[in-house]
C-alpha positions as CSV (number, residue, x, y, z in Angstrom):
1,X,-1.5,-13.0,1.2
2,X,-0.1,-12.9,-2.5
3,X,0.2,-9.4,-3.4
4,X,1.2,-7.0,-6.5
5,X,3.6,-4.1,-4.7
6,X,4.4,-1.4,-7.1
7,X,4.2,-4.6,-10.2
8,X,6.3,-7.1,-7.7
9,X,4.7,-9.8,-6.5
10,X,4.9,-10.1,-3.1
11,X,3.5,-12.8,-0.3
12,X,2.9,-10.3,2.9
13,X,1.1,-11.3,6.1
14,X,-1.6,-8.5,6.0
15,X,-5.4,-7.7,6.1
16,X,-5.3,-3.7,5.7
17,X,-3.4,-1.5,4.0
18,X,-2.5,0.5,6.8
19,X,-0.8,-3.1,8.2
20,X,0.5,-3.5,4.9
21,X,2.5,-0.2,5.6
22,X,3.3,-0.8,8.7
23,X,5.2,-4.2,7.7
24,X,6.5,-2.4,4.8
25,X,7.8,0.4,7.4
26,X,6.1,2.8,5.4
27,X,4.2,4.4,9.0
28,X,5.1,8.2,9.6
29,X,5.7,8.9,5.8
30,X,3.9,11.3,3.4
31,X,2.8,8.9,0.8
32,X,0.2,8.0,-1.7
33,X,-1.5,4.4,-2.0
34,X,-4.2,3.3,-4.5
35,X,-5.3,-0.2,-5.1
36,X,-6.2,-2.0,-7.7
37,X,-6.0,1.6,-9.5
38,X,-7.9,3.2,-6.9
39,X,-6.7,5.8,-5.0
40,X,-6.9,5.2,-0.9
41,X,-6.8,8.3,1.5
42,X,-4.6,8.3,4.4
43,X,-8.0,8.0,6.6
44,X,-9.1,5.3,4.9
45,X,-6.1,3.3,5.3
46,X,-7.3,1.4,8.2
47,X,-10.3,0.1,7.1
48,X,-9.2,-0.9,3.5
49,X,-9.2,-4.7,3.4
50,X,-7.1,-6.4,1.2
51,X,-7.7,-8.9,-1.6
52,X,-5.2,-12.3,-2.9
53,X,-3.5,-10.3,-6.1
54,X,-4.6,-6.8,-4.9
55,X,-2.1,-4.7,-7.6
56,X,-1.2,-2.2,-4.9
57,X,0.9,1.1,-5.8
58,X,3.0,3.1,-3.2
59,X,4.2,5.9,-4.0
60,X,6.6,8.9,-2.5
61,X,7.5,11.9,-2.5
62,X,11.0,12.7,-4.8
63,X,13.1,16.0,-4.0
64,X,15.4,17.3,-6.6
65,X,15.1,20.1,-9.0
């Protein structure tokens, strides 16, 4: 599946975001995911299908100060 990963375009072989993640080896972080500009909750993850050219946005946490 062609997708848009934080504006790189990407070819990844998944159907959900959460698989998306997974193959990403995103699982077991605290993150925050929207696609197509809308955000996705962590229990919603699973059953988010994905689209060819889904823009999708990852994005983590930053420590610093």
């Amino acid at each position: 599946m062609r997708l848009i990963i934080n504006g790189e375009p990407e070819t990844i072989a998944a159907t959900t975001l959460s698989q998306l993640l997974a193959v990403l080896d995103y699982e077991g972080e605290w993150l925050a995911t929207a696609v197509n500009g809308e955000l996705v909750h962590r229990e919603d993850r699973d059953d988010h299908l994905l689209n060819d050219n889904d823009r999708i946005e990852i994005l983590t946490p930053m420590q610093g100060g």
